[in-house]
C-alpha positions as CSV (number, residue, x, y, z in Angstrom):
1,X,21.1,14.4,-79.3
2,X,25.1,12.9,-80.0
3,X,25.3,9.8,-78.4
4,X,28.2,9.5,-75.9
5,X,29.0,6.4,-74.8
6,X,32.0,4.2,-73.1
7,X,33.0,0.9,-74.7
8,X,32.5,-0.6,-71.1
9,X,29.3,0.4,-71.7
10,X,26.2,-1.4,-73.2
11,X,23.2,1.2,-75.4
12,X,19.7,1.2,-75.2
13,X,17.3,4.3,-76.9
14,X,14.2,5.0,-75.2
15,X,12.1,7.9,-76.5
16,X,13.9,11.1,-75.7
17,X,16.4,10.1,-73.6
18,X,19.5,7.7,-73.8
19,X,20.2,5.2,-71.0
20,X,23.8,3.5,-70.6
21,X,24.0,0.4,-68.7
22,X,27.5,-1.0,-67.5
23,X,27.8,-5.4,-68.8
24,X,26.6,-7.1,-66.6
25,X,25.3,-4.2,-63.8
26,X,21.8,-3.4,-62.7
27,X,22.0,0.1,-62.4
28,X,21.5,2.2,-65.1
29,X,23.0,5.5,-66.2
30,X,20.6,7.8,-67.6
31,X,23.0,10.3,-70.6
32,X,21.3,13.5,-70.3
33,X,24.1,15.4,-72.6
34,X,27.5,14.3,-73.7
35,X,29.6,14.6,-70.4
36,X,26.5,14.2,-68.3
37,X,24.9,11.4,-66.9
38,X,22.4,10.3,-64.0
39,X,23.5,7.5,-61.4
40,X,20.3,6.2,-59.7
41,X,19.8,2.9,-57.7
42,X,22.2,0.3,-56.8
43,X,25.7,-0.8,-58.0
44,X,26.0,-4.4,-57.8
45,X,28.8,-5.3,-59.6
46,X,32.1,-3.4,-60.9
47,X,32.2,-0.1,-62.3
48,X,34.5,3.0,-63.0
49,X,33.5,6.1,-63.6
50,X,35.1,8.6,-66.4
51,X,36.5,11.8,-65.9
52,X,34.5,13.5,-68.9
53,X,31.5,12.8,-67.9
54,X,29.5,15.1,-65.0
55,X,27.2,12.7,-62.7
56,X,24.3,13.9,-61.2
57,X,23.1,11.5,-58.1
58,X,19.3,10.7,-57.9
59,X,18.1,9.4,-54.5
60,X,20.7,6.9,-52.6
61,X,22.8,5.8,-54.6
62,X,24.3,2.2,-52.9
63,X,27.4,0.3,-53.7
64,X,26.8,-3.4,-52.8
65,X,27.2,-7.2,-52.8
66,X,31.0,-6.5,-52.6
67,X,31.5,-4.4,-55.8
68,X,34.2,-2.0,-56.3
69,X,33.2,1.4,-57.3
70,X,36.2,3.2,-59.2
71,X,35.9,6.8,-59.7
72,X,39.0,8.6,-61.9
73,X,41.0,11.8,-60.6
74,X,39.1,14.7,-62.2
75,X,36.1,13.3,-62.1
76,X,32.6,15.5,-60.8
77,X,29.4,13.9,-58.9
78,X,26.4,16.2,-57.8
79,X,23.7,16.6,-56.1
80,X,20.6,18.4,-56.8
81,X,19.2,20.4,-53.6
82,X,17.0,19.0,-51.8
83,X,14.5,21.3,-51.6
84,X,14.0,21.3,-55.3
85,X,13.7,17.2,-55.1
86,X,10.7,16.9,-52.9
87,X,12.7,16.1,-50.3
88,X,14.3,13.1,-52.0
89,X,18.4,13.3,-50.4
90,X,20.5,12.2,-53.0
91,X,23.9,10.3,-51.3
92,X,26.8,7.8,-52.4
93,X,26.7,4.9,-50.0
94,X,29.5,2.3,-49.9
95,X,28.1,-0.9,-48.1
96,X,29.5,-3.6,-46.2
97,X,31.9,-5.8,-48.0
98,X,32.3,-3.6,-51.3
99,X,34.3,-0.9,-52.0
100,X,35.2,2.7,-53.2
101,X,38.4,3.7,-55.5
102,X,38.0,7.1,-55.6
103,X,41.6,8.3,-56.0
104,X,42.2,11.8,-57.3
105,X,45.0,13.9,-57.3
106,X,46.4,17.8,-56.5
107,X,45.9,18.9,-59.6
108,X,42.9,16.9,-60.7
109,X,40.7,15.9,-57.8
110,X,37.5,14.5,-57.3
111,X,34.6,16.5,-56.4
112,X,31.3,15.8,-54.8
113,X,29.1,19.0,-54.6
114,X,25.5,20.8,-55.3
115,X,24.6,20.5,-59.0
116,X,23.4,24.0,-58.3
117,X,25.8,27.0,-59.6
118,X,28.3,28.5,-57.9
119,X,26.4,31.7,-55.6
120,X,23.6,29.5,-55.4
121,X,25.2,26.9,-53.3
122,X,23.4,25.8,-49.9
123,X,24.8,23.5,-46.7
124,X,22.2,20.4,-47.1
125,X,21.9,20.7,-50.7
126,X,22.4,16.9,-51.5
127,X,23.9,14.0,-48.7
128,X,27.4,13.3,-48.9
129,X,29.3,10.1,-48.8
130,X,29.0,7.1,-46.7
131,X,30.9,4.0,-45.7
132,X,29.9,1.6,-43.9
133,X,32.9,-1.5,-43.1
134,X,33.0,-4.4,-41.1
135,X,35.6,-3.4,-38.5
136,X,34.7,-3.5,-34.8
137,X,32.8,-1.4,-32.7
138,X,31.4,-1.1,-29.2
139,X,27.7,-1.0,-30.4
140,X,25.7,-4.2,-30.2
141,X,22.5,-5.5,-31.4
142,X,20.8,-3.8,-34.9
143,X,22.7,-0.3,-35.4
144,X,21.8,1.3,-38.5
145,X,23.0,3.6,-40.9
146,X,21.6,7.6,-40.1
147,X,19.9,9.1,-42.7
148,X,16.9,8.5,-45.1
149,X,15.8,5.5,-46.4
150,X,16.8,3.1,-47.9
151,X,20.7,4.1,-46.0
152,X,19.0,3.6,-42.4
153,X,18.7,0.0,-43.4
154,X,22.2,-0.3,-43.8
155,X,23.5,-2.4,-40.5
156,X,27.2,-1.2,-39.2
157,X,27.3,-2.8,-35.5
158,X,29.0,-6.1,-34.7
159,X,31.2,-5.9,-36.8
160,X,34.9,-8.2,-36.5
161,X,37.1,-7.3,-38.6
162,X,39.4,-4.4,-38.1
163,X,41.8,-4.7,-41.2
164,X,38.8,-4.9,-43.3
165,X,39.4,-2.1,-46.5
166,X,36.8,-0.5,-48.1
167,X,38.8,0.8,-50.2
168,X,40.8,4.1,-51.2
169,X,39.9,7.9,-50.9
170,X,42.6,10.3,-52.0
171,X,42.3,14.3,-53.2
172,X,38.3,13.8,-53.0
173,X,36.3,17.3,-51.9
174,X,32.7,17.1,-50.7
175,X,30.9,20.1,-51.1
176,X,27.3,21.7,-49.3
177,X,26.4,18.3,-48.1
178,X,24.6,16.9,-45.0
179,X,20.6,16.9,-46.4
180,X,17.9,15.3,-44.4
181,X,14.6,14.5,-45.2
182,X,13.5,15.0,-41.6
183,X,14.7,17.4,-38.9
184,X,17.7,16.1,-36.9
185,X,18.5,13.7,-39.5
186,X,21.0,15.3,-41.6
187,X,23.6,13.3,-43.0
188,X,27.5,14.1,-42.5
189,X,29.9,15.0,-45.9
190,X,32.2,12.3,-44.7
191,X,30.2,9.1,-42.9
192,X,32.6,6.6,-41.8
193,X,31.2,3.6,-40.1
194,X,33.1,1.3,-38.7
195,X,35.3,1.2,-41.5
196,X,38.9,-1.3,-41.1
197,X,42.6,0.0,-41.3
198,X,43.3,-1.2,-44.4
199,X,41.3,1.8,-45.7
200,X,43.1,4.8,-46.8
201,X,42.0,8.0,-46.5
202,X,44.3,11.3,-46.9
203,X,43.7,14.6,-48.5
204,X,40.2,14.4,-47.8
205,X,38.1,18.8,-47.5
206,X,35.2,18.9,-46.5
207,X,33.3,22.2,-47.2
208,X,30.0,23.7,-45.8
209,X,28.0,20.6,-44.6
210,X,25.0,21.0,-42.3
211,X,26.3,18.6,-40.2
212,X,29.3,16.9,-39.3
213,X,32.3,17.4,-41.7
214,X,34.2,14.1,-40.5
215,X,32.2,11.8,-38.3
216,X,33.6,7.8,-37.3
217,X,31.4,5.7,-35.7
218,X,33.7,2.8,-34.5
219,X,36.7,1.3,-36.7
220,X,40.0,1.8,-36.7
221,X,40.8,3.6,-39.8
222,X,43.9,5.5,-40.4
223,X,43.9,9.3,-41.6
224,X,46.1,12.1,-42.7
225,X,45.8,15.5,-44.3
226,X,42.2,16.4,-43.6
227,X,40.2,19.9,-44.2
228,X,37.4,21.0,-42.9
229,X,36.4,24.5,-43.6
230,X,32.6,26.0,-42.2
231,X,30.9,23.2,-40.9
232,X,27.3,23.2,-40.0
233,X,27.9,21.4,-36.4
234,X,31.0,19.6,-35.3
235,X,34.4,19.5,-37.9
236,X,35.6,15.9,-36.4
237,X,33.2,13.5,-34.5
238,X,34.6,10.5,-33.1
239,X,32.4,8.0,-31.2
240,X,31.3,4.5,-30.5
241,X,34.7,2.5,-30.0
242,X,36.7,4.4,-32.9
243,X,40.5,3.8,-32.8
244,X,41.9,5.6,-35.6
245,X,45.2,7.7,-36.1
246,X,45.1,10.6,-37.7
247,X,47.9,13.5,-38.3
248,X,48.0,16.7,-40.6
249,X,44.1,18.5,-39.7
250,X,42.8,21.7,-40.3
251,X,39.6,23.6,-38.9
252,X,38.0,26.8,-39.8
253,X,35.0,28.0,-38.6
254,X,33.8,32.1,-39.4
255,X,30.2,32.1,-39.7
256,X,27.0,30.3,-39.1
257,X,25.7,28.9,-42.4
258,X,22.4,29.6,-44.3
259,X,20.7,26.5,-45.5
260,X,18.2,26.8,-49.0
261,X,15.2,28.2,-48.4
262,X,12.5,24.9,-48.2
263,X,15.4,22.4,-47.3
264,X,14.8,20.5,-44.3
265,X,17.4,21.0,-41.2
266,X,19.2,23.6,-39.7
267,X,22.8,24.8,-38.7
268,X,23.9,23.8,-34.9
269,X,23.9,26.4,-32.0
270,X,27.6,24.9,-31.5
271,X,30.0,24.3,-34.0
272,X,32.6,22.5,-32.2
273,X,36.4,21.6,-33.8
274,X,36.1,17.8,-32.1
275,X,33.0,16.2,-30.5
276,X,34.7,12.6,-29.0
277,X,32.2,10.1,-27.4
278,X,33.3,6.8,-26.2
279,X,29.4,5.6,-27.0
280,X,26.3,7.6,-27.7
281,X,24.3,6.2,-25.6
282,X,24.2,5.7,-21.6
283,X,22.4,2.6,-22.5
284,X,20.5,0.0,-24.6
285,X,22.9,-1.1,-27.4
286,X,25.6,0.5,-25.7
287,X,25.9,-2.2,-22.8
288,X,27.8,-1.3,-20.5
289,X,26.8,2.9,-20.7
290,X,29.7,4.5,-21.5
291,X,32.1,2.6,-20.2
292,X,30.7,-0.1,-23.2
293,X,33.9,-1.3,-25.0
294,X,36.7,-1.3,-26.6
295,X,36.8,2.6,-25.6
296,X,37.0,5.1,-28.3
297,X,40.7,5.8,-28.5
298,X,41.1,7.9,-31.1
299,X,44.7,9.9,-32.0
300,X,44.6,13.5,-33.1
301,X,48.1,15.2,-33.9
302,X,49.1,18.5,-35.7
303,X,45.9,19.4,-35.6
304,X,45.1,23.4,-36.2
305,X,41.3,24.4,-35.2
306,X,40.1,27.7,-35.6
307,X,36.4,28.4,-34.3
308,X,35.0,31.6,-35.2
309,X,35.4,34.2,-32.1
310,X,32.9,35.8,-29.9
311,X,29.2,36.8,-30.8
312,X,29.0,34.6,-34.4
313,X,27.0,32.0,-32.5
314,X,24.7,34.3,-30.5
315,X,21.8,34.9,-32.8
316,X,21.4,31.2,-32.7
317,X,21.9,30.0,-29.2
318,X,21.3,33.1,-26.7
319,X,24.7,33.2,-25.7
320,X,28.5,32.4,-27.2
321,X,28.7,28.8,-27.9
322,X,31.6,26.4,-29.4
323,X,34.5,24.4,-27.9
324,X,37.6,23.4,-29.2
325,X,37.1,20.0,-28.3
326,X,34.3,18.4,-26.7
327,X,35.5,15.3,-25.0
328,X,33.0,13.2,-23.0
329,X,30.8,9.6,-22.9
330,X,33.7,7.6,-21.8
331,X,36.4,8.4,-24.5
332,X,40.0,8.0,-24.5
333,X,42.3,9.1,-27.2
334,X,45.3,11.4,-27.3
335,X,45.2,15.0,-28.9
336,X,48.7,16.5,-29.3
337,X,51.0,19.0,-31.1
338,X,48.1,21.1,-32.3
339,X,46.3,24.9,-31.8
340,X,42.9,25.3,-30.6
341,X,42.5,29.3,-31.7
342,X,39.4,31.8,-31.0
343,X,37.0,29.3,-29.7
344,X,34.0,31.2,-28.4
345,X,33.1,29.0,-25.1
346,X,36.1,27.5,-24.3
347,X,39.4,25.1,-26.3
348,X,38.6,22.0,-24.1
349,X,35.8,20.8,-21.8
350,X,35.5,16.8,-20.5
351,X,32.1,15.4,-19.8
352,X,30.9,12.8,-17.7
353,X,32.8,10.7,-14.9
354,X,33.7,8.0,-17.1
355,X,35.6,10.0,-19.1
356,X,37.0,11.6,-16.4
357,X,38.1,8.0,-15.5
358,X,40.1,7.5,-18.7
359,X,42.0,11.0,-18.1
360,X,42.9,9.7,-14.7
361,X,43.9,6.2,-16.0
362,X,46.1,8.2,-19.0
363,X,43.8,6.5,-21.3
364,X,42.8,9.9,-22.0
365,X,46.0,12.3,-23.1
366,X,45.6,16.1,-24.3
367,X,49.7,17.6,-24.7
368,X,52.1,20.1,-26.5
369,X,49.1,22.5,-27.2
370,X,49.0,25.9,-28.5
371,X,46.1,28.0,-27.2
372,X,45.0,31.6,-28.8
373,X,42.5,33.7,-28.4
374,X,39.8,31.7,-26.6
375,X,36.9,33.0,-24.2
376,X,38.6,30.8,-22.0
377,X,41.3,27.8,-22.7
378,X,40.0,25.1,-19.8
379,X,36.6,24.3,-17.5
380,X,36.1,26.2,-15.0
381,X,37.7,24.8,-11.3
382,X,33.7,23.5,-9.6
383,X,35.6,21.5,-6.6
384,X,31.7,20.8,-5.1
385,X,30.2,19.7,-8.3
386,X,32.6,18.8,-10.9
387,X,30.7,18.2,-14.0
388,X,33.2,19.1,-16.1
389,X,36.9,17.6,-15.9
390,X,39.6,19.7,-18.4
391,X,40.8,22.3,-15.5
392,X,44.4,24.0,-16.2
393,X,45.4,21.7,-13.0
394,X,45.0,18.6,-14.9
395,X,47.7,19.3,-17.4
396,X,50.3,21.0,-15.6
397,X,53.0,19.1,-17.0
398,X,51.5,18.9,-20.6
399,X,53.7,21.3,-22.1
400,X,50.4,23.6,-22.9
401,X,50.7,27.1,-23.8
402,X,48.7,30.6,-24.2
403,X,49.4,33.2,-27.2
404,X,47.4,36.3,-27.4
405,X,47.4,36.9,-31.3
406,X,45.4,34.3,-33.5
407,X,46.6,35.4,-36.7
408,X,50.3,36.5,-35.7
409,X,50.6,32.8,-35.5
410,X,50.6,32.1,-39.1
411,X,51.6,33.3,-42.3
412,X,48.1,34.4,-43.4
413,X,44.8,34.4,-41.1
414,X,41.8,36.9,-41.8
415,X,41.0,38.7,-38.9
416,X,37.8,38.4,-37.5
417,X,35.0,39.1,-39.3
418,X,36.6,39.1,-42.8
419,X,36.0,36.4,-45.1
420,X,38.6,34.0,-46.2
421,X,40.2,32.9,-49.3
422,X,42.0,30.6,-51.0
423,X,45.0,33.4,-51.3
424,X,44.4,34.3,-47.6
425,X,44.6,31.3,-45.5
426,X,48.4,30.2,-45.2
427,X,48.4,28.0,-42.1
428,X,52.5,27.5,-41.8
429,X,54.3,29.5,-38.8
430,X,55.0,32.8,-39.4
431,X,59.0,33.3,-38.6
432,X,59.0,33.7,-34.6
433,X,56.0,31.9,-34.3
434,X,55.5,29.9,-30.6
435,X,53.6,27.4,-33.2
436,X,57.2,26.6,-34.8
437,X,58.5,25.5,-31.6
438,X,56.9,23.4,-28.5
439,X,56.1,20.5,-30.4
440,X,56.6,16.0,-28.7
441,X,59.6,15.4,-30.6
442,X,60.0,12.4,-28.8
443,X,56.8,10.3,-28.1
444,X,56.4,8.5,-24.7
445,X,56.2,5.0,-24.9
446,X,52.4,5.2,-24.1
447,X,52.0,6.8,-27.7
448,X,54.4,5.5,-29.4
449,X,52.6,2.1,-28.8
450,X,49.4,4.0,-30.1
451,X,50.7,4.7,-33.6
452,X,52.5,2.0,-34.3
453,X,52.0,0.8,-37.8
454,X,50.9,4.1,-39.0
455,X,50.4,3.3,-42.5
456,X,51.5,6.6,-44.6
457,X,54.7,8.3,-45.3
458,X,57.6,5.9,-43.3
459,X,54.9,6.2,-39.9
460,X,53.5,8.9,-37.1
461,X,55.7,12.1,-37.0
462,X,56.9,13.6,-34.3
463,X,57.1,16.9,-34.7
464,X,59.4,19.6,-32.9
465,X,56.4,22.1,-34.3
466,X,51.9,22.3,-33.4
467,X,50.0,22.6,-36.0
468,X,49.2,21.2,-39.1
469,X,51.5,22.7,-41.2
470,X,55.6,22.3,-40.8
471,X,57.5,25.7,-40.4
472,X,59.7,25.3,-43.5
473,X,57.7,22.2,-45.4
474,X,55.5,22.7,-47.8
475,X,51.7,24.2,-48.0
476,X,49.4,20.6,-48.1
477,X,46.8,22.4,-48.7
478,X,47.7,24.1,-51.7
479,X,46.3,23.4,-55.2
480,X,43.3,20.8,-54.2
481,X,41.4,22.7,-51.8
482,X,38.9,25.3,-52.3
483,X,36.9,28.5,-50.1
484,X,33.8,29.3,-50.8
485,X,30.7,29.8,-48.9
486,X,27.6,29.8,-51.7
């Protein structure tokens, strides 16, 4: 076998195989080939990756003790599936107090994925990526880490800090993630907890998890030009006290998705676009229920969500499941300039009193949104027993608005029941398009104080458009993101 080694890097032979530690690290890399290599155990001290070689995760793999993970634009990290691991979930994790440099770009950009071949790609295949920070949440006592061992050690409550960085994710794709060892356990492709503001994260796909495809618990991190394209339950979870702003989002959901035969977990009866929960728990280290704080007050603008239309979900859940955005537990947060489209249950439901408490204290703000094709765009009016909160009443003077025709929004949306592509999913206004206009040019003072200090390109836009994409700007999306569904 050639040998294939970095100068950075220090050689020892075993019989058969060639392993490559880093000066000075603990962690070995295992060189199966030239261009591949194995990354097992934890990183302790600094290292960067290279671009030429292909590495293959085996089990956790932790960053920790505050080192600084650097991984070059270009470069490729897999997975193997799970079910062909005896149920051993490989995962990056990013611990407290160290760091990730993972900064690729359009043309070149990193990707986290199933070793396995393309048409023999599964949701759940391998983990996905984690980070845990040090900002502040509204979860107190031991909270750990979800997930297998040993990431469900990892501690993310109590933290103080909410400028902490963990570092910098840029043009990064993760791919068939969200494996579990045990039922109900699967991890997300993005894991965010409570990671600080001086993180950056922006143009950031996601692509058929089994679970969430963005989840925060807590922090305050900022965000901008995210994808998420057939997730296995909800495209953007917030919860637990996150504050975050993020602008420039896209959803599509068009199918449920088949996980690997053998592979533990399973698909949710209800993708949503965005579950929000002020805390996830009515008690216990949530103290005060969900009213625990500081409230989740998350920002959401130019947001485009597109759920999958009627009688997808049904085989799964007995009847048509799947909400725009599910907003309950106490949360705040403002949602604006954005299209909830062909959402199966209905664009926007509220939960629970005490979030119904936020909308009435405008801690809670949902305006200048486009609605198209839903089963229904608000909850039902239930005067004698409202459990749910988002009636059309509530936002009469929202600027909200109906359409009848998903795809005679944009420039290119399959029609139900046709697969996407790359080629076929052109999210900008079509000319005459009520998504060019209807947009908060003009932010109230409310949210202007909200995103203040935005921290990417000159601040928060206002935009005379909804929707992620500008009218006559360019396509985002284009060159760095990919379709697939195997």
């Amino acid at each position: 076998m050639k040998q294939f080694v970095r100068r950075s890097l220090m050689v020892a032979s075993t019989a058969g195989t060639l392993v490559v530690a880093a000066c000075g690290g603990d962690n070995p890399i295992e060189i199966r080939e030239p261009g591949e290599a194995v990354l097992t155990g934890s990183i302790t001290q600094n290292r960067t990756l290279s671009a030429d070689t292909v590495y293959t995760l085996r089990g956790i793999v932790q960053v920790l003790n505050g080192a600084v993970l650097t991984i070059p634009a270009g470069t490729r990290i897999t997975g193997s599936p799970i079910a062909e691991t005896q149920n051993r979930v490989s995962a990056m994790v990013i611990g407290r107090g160290s760091q990730i440099i993972a900064n690729g770009t359009r043309e070149a950009p990193i990707v986290m994925t199933s070793a396995g071949a393309a048409g023999d790609r599964f949701p759940g295949d391998w983990g996905g990526l984690v980070i845990v920070g040090q900002a502040r949440s509204n979860r107190t006592g031991l909270v750990t880490v979800e997930g297998p061992s040993p990431a469900n050690q990892i501690q993310w409550s109590d933290g103080q800090l909410d400028d902490d960085n963990s570092g910098s994710l840029r043009f990064v794709r993760v791919e068939f993630a969200g494996a579990a060892d045990v039922l109900n356990s699967e991890l997300n492709s993005f894991s965010f907890y409570a990671v600080g503001r001086g993180t950056r994260l922006e143009y950031l796909q996601a692509l058929k998890g089994l679970d969430d495809h963005f989840e925060w618990f807590g922090g305050t991190v900022d965000g901008r030009y995210l994808v998420s394209y057939e997730s296995g339950d909800d495209h953007f979870d917030t919860a637990e006290g996150y504050r975050g702003r993020n602008q420039f989002l896209i959803a599509l959901q068009t199918e449920v998705s088949r996980f690997r035969p053998g592979a533990v977990g399973e698909p949710s009866a209800e993708q949503n676009g965005f579950e929000a929960d002020g805390c996830g728990q009515a008690s216990g280290s949530c103290a005060q229920g969900f009213n625990s704080t500081p409230y989740s007050m998350p920002v959401f603008a130019n947001f485009t969500m597109v759920g999958p239309g009627p009688g997808v979900l049904t085989p799964r859940s007995g009847a048509d499941g799947g909400l725009g955005a599910n907003i309950r537990r106490g949360t705040g947060g403002v949602w604006m300039n954005g299209i909830f489209a062909r959402y199966p249950e209905r664009a926007i439901s509220i939960f629970n009193p005490e979030t119904f408490q936020r909308l009435q204290e405008d801690s809670l703000d949902i305006r200048n949104v486009l609605f198209a094709e839903n089963a229904a765009n608000y909850d039902v009016d239930n005067a004698t027993s409202p459990v749910r909160y988002a009636q059309a009443s509530r936002f009469a003077d929202r600027n909200h608005r109906a359409h009848n025709a998903a795809a005679s929004l944009f420039t290119s949306l399959p029609a139900l029941g046709t697969a996407p592509t790359v080629a076929t999913l052109d999210w900008r206004p079509v000319r005459g398009s009520p998504a060019a206009t209807g947009g908060l040019a003009t932010f109230t003072s409310r949210i202007q104080a909200r995103v203040a200090g935005f921290p990417y390109g000159g601040g928060f836009q206002a935009t005379s458009y909804v929707g992620a994409a500008d009218p006559a700007g360019a396509r985002w999306w284009e060159g760095w993101t990919v379709y697939a569904r195997n």
